[in-house]
C-alpha positions as CSV (number, residue, x, y, z in Angstrom):
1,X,-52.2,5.0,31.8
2,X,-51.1,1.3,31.7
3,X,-50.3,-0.4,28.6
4,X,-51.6,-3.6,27.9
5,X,-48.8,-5.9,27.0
6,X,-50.4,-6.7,23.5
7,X,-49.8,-3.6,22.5
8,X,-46.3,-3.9,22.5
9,X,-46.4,-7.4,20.3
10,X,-48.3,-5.3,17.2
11,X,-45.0,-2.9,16.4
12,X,-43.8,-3.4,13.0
13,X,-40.1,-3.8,12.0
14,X,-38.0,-3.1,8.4
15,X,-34.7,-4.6,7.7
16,X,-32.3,-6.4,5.1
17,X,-32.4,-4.1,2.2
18,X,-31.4,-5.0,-1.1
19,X,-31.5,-3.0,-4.3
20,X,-32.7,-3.8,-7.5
21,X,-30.1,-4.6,-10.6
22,X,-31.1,-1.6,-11.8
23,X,-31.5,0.6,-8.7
24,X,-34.8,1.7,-8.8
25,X,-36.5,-0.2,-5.9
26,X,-35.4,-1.9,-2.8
27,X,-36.0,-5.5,-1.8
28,X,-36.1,-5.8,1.8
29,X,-37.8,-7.9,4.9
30,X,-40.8,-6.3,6.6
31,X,-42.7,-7.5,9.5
32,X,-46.2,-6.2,10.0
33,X,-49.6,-6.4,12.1
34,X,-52.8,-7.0,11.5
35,X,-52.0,-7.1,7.6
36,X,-49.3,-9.8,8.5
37,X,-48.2,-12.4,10.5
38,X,-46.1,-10.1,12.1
39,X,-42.8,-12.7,10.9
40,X,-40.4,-11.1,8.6
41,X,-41.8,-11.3,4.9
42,X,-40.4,-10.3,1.8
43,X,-41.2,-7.1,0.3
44,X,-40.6,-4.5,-2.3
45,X,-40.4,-0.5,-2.9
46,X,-39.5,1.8,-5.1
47,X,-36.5,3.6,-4.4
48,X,-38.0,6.6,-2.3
49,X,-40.1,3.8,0.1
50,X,-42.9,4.4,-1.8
51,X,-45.5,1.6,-3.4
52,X,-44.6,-1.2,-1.0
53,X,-45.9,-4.6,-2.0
54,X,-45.6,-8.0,-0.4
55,X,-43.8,-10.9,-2.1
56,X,-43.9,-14.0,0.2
57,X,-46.6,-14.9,2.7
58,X,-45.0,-17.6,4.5
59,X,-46.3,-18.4,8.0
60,X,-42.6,-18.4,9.1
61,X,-39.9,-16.0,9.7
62,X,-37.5,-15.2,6.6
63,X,-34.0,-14.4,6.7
64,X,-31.0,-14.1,4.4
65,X,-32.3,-12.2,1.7
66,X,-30.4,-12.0,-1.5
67,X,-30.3,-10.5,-4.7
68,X,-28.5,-12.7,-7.9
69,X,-25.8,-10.5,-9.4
70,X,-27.1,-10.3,-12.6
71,X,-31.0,-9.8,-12.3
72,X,-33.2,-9.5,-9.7
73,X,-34.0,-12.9,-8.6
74,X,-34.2,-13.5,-4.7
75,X,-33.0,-16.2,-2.9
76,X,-34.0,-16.1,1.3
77,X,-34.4,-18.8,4.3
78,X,-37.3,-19.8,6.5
79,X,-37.1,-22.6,9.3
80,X,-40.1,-24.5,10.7
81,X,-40.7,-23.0,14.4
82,X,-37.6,-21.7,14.9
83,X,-35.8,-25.0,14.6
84,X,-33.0,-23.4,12.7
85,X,-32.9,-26.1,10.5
86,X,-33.3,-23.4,7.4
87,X,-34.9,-24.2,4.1
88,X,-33.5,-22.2,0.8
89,X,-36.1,-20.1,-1.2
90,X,-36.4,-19.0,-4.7
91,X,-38.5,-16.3,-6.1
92,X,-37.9,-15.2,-9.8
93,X,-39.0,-12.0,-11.6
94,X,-42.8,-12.6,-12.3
95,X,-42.8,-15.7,-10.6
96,X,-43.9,-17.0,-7.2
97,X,-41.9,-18.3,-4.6
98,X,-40.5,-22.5,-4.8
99,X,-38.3,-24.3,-2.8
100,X,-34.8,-25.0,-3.8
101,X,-34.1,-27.3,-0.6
102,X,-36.8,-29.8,0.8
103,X,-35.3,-31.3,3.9
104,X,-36.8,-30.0,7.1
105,X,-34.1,-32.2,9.0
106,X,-31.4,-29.7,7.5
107,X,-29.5,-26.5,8.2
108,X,-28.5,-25.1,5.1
109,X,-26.8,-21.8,5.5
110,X,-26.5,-19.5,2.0
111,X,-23.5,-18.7,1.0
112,X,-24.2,-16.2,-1.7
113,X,-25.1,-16.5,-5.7
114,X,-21.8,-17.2,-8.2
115,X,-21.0,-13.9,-10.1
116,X,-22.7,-15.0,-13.3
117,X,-25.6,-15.8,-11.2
118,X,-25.9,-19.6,-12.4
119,X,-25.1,-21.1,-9.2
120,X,-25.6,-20.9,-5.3
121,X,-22.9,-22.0,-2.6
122,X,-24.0,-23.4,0.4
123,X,-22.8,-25.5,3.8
124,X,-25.8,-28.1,4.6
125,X,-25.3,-31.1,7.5
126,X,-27.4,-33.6,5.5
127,X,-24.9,-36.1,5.7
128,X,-24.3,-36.2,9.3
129,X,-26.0,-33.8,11.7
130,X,-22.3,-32.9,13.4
131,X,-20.4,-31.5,10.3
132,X,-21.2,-29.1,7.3
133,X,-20.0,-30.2,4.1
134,X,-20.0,-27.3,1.0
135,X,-22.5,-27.7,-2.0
136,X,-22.9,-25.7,-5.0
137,X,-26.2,-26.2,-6.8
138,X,-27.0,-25.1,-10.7
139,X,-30.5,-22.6,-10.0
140,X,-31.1,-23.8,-13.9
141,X,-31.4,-27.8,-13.2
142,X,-31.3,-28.3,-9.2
143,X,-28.2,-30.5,-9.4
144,X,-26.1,-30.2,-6.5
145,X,-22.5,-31.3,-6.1
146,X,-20.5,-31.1,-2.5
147,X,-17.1,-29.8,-2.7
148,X,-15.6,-30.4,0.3
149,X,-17.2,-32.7,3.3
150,X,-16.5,-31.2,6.7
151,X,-15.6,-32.1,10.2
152,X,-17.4,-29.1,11.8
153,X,-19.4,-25.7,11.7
154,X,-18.1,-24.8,8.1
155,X,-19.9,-21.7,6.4
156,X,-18.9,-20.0,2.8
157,X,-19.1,-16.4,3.0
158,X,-17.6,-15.3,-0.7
159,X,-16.9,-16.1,-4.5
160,X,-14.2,-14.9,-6.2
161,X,-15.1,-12.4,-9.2
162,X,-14.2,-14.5,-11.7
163,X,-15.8,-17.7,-9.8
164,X,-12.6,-20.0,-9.1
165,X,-12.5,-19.7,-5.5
166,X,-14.7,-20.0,-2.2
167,X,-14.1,-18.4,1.1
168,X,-14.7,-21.3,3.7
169,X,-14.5,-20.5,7.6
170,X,-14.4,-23.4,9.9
171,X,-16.0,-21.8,13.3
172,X,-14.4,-24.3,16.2
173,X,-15.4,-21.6,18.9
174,X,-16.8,-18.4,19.7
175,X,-13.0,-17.0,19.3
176,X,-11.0,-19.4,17.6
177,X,-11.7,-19.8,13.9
178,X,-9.7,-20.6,10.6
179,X,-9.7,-19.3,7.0
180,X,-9.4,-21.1,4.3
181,X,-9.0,-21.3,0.5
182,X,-11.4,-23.2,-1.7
183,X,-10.6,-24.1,-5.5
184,X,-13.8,-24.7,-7.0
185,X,-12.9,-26.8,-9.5
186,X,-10.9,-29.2,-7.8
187,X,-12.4,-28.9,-4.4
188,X,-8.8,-28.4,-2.9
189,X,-9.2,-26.9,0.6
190,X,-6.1,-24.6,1.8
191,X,-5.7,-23.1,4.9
192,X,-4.5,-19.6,5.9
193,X,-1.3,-19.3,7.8
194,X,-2.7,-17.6,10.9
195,X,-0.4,-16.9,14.1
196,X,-3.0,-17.3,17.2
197,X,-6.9,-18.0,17.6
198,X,-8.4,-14.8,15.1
199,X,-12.5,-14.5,14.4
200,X,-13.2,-13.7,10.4
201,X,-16.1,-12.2,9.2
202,X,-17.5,-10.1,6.3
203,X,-14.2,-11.4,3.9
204,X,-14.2,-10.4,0.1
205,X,-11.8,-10.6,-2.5
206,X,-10.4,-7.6,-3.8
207,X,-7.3,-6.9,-5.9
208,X,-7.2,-9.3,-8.8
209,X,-8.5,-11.8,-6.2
210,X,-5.3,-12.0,-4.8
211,X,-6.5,-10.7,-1.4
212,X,-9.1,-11.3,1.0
213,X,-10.6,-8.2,2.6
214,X,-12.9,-8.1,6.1
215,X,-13.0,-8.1,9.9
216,X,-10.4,-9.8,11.6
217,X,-8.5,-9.8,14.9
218,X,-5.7,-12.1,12.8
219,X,-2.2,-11.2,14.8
220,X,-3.5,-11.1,18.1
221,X,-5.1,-7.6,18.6
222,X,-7.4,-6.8,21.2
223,X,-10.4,-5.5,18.6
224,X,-11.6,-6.3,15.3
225,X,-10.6,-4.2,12.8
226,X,-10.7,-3.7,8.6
227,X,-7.5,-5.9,7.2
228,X,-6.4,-7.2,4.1
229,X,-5.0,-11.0,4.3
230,X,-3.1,-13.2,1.9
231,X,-4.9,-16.1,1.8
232,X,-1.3,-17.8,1.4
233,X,0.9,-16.6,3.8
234,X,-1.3,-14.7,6.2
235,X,0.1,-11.4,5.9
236,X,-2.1,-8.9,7.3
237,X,-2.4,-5.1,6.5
238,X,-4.9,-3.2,9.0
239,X,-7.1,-0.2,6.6
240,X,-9.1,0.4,9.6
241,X,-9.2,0.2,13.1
242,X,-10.6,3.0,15.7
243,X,-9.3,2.8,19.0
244,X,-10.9,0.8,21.2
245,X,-13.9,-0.2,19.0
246,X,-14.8,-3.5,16.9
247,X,-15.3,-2.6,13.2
248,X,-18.4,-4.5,12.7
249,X,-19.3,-4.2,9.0
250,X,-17.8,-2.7,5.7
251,X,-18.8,-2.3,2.4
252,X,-17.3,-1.1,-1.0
253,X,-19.1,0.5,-3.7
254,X,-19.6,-0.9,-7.2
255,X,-17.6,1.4,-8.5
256,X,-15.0,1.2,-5.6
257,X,-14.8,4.5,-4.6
258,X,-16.3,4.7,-1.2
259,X,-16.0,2.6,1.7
260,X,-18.8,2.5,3.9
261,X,-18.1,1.2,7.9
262,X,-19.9,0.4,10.9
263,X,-17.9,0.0,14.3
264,X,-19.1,-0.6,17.5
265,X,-18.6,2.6,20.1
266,X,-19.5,1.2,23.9
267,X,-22.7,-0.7,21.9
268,X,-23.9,2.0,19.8
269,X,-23.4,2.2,16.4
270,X,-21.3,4.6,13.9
271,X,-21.3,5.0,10.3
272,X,-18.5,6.2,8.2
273,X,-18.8,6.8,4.6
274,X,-16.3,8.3,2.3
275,X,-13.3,8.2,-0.4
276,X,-12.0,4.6,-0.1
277,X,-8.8,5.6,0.2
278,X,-9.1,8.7,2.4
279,X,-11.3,10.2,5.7
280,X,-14.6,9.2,6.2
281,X,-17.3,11.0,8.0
282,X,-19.4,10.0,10.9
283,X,-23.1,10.1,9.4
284,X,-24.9,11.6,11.5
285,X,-27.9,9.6,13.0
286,X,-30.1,8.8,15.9
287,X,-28.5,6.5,18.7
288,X,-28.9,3.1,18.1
289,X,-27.9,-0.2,16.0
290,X,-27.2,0.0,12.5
291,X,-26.7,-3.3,9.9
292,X,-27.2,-4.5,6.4
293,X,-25.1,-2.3,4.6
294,X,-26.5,-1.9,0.8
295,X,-25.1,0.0,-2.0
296,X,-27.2,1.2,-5.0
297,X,-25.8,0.4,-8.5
298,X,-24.9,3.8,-9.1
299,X,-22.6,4.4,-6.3
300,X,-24.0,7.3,-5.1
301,X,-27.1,5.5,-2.6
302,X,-26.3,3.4,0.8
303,X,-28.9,1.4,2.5
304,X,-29.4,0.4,5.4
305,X,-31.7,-0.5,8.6
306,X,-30.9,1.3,11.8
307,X,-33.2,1.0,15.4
308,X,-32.6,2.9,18.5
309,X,-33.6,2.1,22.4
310,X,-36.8,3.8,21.5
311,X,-37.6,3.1,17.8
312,X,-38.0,0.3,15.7
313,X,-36.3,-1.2,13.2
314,X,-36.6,0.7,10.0
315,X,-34.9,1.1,6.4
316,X,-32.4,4.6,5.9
317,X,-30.8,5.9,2.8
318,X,-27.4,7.9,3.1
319,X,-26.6,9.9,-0.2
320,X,-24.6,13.0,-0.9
321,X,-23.3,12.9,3.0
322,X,-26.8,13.1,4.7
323,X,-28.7,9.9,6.0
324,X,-33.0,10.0,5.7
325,X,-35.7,7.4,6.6
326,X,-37.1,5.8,3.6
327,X,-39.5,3.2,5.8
328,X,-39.6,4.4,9.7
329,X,-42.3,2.3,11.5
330,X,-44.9,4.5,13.7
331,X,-45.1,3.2,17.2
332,X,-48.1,5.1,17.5
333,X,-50.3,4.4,14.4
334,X,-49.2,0.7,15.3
335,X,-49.8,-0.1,18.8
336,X,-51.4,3.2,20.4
337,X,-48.5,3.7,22.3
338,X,-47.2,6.8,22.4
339,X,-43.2,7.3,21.5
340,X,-42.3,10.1,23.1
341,X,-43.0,7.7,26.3
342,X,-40.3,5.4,25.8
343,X,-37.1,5.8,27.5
344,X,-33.5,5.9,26.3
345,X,-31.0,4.1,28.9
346,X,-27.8,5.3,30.4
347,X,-24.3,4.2,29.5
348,X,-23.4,2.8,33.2
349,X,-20.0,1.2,34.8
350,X,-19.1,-0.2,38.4
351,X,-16.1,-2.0,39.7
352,X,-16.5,-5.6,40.0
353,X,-14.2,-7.9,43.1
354,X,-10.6,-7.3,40.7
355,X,-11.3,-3.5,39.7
356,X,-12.5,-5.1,36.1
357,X,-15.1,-2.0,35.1
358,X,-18.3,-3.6,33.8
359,X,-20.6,-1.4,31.4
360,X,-24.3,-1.9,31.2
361,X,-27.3,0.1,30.8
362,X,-29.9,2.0,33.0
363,X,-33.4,2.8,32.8
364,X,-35.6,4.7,34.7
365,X,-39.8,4.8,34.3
366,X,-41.0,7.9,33.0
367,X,-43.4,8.1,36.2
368,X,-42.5,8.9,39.5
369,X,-41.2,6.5,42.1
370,X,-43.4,5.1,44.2
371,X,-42.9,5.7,48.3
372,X,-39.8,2.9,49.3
373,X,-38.5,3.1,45.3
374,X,-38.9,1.4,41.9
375,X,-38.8,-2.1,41.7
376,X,-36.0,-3.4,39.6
377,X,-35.3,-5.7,37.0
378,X,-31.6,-6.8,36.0
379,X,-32.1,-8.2,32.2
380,X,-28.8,-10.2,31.3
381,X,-27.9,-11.5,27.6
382,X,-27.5,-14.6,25.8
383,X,-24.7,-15.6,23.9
384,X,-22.1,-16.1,26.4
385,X,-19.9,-13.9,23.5
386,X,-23.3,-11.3,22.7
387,X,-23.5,-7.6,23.8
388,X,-26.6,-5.6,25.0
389,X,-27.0,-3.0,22.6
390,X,-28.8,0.3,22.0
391,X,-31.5,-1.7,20.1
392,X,-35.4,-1.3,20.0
393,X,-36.8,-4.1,22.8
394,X,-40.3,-4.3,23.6
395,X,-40.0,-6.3,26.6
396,X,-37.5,-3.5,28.5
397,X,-39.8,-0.9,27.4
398,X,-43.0,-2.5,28.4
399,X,-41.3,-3.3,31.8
400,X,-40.7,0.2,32.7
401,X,-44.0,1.0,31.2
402,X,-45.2,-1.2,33.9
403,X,-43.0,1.1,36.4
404,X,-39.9,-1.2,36.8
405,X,-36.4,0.2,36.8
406,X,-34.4,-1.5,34.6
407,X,-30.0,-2.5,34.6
408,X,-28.8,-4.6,31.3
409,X,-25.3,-5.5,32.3
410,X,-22.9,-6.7,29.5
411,X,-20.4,-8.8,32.2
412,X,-17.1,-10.0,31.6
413,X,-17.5,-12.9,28.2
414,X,-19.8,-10.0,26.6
415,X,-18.1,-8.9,22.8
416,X,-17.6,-5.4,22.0
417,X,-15.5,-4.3,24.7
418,X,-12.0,-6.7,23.4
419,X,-10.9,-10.2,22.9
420,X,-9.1,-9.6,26.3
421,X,-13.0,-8.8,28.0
422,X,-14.4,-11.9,25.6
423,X,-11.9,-14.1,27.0
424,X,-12.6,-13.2,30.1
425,X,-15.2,-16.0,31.4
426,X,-13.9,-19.1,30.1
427,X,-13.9,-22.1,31.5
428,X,-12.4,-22.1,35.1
429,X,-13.5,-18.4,34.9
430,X,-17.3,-18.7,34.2
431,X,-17.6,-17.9,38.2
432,X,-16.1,-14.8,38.1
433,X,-19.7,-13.6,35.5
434,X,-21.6,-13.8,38.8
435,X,-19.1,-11.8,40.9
436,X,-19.8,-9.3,38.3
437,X,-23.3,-9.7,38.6
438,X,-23.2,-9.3,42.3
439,X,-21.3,-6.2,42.0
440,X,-23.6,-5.0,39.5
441,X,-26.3,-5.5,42.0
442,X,-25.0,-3.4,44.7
443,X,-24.8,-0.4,42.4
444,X,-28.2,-0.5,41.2
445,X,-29.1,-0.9,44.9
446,X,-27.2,2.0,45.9
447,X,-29.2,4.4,42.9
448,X,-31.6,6.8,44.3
449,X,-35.1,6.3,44.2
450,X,-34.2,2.5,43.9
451,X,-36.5,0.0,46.3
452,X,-33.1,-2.4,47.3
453,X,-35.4,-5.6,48.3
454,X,-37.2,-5.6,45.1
455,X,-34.4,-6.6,43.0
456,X,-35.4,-9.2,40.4
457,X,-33.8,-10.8,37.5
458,X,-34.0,-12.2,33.9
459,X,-32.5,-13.2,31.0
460,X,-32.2,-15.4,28.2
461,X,-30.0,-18.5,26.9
462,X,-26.9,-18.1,28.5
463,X,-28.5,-15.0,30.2
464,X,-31.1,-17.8,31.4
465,X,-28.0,-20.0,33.2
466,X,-27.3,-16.9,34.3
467,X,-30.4,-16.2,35.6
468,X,-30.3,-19.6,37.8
469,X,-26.9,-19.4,39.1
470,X,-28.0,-16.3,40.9
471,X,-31.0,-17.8,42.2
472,X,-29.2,-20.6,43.2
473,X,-25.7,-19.0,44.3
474,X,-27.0,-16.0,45.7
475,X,-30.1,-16.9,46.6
476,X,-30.0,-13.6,49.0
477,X,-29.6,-11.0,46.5
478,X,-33.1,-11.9,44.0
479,X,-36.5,-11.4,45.2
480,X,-37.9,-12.8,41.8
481,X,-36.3,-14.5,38.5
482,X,-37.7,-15.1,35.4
483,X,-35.1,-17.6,33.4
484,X,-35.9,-17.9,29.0
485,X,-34.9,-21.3,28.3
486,X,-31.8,-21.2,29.9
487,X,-28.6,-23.9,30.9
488,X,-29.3,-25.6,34.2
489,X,-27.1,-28.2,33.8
490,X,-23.8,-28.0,31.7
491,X,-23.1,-31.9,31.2
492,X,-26.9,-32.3,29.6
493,X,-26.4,-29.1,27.6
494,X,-23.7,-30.5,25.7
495,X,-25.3,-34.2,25.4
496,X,-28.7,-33.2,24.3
497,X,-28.2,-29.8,22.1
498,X,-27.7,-29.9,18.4
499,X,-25.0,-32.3,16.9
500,X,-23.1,-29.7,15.2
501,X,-23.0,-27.6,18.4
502,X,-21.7,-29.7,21.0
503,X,-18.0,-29.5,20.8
504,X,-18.6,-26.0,19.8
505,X,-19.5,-25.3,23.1
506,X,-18.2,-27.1,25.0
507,X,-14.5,-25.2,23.9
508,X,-16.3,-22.3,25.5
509,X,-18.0,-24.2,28.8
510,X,-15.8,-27.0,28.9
511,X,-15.8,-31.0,28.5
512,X,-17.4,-33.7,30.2
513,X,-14.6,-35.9,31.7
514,X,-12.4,-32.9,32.1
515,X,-14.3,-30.4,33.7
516,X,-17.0,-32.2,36.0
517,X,-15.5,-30.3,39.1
518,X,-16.5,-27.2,37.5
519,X,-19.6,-28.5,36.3
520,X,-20.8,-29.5,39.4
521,X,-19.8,-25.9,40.5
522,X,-21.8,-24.0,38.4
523,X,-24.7,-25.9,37.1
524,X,-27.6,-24.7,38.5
525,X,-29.7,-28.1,39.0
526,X,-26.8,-29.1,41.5
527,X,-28.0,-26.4,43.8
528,X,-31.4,-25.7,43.9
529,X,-32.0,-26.5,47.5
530,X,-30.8,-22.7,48.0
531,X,-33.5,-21.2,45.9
532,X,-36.2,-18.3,47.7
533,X,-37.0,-16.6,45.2
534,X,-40.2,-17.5,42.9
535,X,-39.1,-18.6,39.6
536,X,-40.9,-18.2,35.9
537,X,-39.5,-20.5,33.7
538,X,-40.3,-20.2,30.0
539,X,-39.3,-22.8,26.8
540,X,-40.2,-23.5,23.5
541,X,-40.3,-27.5,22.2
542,X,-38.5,-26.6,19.1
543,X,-35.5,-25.1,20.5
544,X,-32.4,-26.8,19.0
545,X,-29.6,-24.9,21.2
546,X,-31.0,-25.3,24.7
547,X,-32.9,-28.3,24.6
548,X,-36.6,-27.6,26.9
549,X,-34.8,-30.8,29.0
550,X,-33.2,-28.1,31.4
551,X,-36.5,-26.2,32.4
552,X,-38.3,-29.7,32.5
553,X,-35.3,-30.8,34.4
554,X,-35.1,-27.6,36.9
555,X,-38.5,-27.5,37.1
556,X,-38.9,-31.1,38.1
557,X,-36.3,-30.3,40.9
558,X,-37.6,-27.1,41.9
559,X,-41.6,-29.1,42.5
560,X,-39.8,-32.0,44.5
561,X,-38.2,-29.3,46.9
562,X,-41.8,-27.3,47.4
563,X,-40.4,-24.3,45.7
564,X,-42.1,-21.9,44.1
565,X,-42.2,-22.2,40.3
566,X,-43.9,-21.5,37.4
567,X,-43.2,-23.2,33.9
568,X,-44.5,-21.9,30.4
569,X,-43.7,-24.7,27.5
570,X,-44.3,-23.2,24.3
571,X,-45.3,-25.1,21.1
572,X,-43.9,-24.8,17.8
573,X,-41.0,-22.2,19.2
574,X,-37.2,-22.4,18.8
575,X,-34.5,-20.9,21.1
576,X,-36.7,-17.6,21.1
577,X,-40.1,-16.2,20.9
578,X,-40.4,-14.7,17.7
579,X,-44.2,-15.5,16.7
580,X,-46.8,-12.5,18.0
581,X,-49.1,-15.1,19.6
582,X,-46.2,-16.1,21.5
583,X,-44.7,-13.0,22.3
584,X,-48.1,-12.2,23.8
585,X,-48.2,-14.8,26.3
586,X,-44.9,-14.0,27.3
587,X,-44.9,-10.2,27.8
588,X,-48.3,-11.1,30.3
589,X,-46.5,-13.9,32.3
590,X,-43.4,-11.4,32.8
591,X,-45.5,-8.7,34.1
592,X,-47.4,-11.1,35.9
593,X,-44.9,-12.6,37.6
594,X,-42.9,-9.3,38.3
595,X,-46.0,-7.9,39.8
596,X,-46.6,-10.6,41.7
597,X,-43.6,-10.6,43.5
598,X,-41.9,-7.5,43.6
């Protein structure tokens, strides 16, 4: 029986949890249908996962929820269509929900609550759209001071315990970031010694606030892994680091006796959890993606939310060495469709033109093939520096629903597999992503039961440029495309997407003036007199990272040269389809399209 695609739109999700001061229930963010929108609310439970009640009813999504140190109220983010221009919420025990920030023109990215609770950090770009300066603002009165005025992507991950200091990373690329130092009274900003381009994330103070703790590759290393720095001369001491894996998360409990770790093994996820200073077990658990690490007052609960390739994001809690679902969303009850019909992919490699092995993921339909083969669909991922994961997607599973075979490559640029594999497709190198894509291409061609000249394509962001090299570069290889508001020109891109963004990517792309030979190479719109294949194009008007000028742009060309196209403008959507009416209309123009023509 085929599944209609709105079926697939109706499957709730659980996330973000966040215990209560005094550990009996669980804050956390909870998207349902029909008793929701569908968008990420905030909701509560008691500490088993029972008596669920809603708290905000915003017809947007919320994100960044968090709990003030000393009581329980909240503090989260919602946008305005996925503009990313994020608005800072309030909610207070017995109260209802107000607005801290009212500036729909503004980012303002949370840094975290001060540890007495009084006070919020935050990096804003109110004063001009291209840099982030640092705020503080008293939750008692609503005054807000700025610390330090920035020339960049500043965020402020951390406080100090005894609120003095700030953590402050300056993000000048996907690989090249700096640590700093920020004395809170003064405002004096002090940068850590660091020997090469490193990434910082997750960093805490620890030991009399002397050090800072996290996920670093400072000193070169291929992989991230758990270090403690000194903020003054950069000295780094590695606690954890599994070969060949990214560390991707850590947390200490209150009591600082176990460590709790998540590290990235070939995009799955493992959990370790154990004596701080000692081994640490893998937890056993389903396949999939684990995040938001949350430790109950006592010491003795973890939270978290974990999905799979063929379940949905829910809420888990480890205690006493064994991991249970508090809040598991049924598929079925949901949506009708049945679970045990989704598929789990394979864990896949082939040699690309210079013997670099490129993993990715396989999926077969749970029906047979038809006579000839399965059609195929080659999904690629944003970022350029993302990873395909072993998460829950509705759009893979309701394409092999629909009897298409399915290969999610993670191509040379992708994270999780090393700096040295990040690295790898920058800037003179970007051509090299499609030889891997080609290469890619010829082994899912050479797979049994695979029909070799219905071979289509799709992806998203920089998956989407992606998506319209191919169809303009190999033109031969892609019977169909479907391209999610993607880069079709690389000089535009960086002239017409968010302020604060621009130089940020072009480090990764490149820069107009210096590398117009290579733009002219690879930007799609240069070439599409060498499209065949039919072409869905899809873009929301809202989208602040790749402005809907490139699909207006490539579709414009692609009309003038009698190709065949098909362009879907959505309203009130960012860079992503996140609202269900959306989401709908989507998942029917993909099929629709894929039907059509493969």
């Amino acid at each position: 029986m085929t599944i209609p695609t709105d079926a697939w739109v109706k499957i709730s999700t659980a996330s973000g949890p966040n215990f209560s001061k005094d550990g009996t229930r669980i804050f956390h963010l909870r998207g349902t249908q029909p008793l929701g929108s569908g968008l990420p609310q905030v909701w509560v439970m008691d500490a088993d996962g029972g008596n669920a009640q809603q708290l905000s009813t915003h017809e947007e999504k919320v994100a960044t929820l968090r709990r003030a140190p000393n009581d329980d109220r909240l503090i989260w983010g919602i946008d305005a269509g996925g503009d990313e221009r994020q608005q800072l919420w309030l909610l207070e025990p017995g109260g209802t929900p107000r607005a801290l920030t009212a500036a729909p023109e503004v980012i303002h990215d949370l840094g975290g609550f001060s540890p007495d609770g009084g006070r919020i950090a935050y990096a804003a770009n109110a004063r001009d759209e291209r840099y982030f300066d640092i705020h503080l603002m008293d939750l008692a009165t609503g005054a807000v001071s700025t610390l330090v005025q920035g020339e960049g992507i500043l965020t402020v991950p951390s406080w100090s315990s005894d609120g003095s200091k700030l953590t402050v990373i300056h993000d000048l690329s996907g690989g090249d970031q700096r640590l700093h130092v920020l004395d809170v009274a003064t405002g004096a900003l002090a940068e850590m010694p660091r020997p090469s381009p490193s990434r910082y994330s997750a960093m805490r103070w620890v030991k009399g606030e002397a050090l800072l703790q996290g996920i670093t590759d400072h000193g070169g290393t291929d992989f991230l892994r758990l270090c403690r720095l000194d903020p003054a001369t950069g000295a780094c001491t590695e606690l954890f680091a599994p070969p060949g894996r990214d560390v991707e998360a850590w947390s200490l409990s209150p009591d600082g006796t176990l460590l709790a770790t998540i590290e990235n093994d070939r995009g799955y996820a493992l959990l370790r959890v154990g004596p701080a200073d000692g081994d640490r077990a893998v937890v056993a658990l389903p396949q999939g993606v684990l995040a938001d690490l949350a430790w109950a007052p006592d010491s003795a609960r973890l939270a978290f939310s974990l999905q799979g390739p063929t379940f949905p994001s829910g809420i888990w809690l480890w205690q006493n060495g064994t991991a249970t679902p508090l809040v598991q969303p049924d598929v079925l009850a949901d949506s009708g469709i049945d679970p045990a019909s989704l598929v789990a992919p394979s864990l896949v490699e082939w040699p690309s033109f210079d013997g670099k092995m490129i993993p990715g993921w396989y999926l077969l339909p749970n029906t047979p093939p038809p006579p000839g083969g399965y059609p195929a669909v080659v999904w690629v991922h944003g970022g350029p520096s993302g990873q395909t994961r072993a998460n829950f997607r509705p759009d893979i599973q309701l394409l092999l629903s629909q009897g298409f075979a399915v290969m999610m490559p993670n191509m040379r640029g992708s994270t999780g597999y090393g700096r040295a594999y990040m690295d790898a497709d920058e800037l003179e190198l970007r051509p090299q992503v499609l030889e891997d894509l080609a290469a890619g291409r010829a082994w899912l061609a050479a797979q049994p039961n695979i029909n070799t000249s219905r071979i289509g394509i799709m992806g998203q962001s920089y998956g989407g440029w992606v998506v319209l090299a191919a169809a303009t570069l190999q033109p031969e290889l892609w019977k169909a495309a479907v391209n999610f508001y993607g880069i079709a020109d690389f000089v535009t891109l960086l002239e017409r997407t968010g302020p604060w963004r621009a130089t940020h990517r072009a480090h990764e792309y490149g820069f107009p003036g210096t590398h117009d030979a290579l733009f002219d190479r690879i930007s799609p719109i240069r070439h599409v007199q060498n499209v065949t294949a039919p072409m869905l194009l899809l873009h929301g008007d809202r989208d602040p990272r790749v402005p809907m000028y490139e699909s207006d742009s490539f579709t414009a060309a692609m009309e003038e040269r009698q190709k065949k196209v098909r362009y879907e403008r959505f309203t009130y959507a960012g860079h992503g389809f996140i609202r269900p009416d959306h989401r709908r209309r989507v998942y029917a123009s993909v099929v629709d399209h894929f039907t059509t023509h493969l």
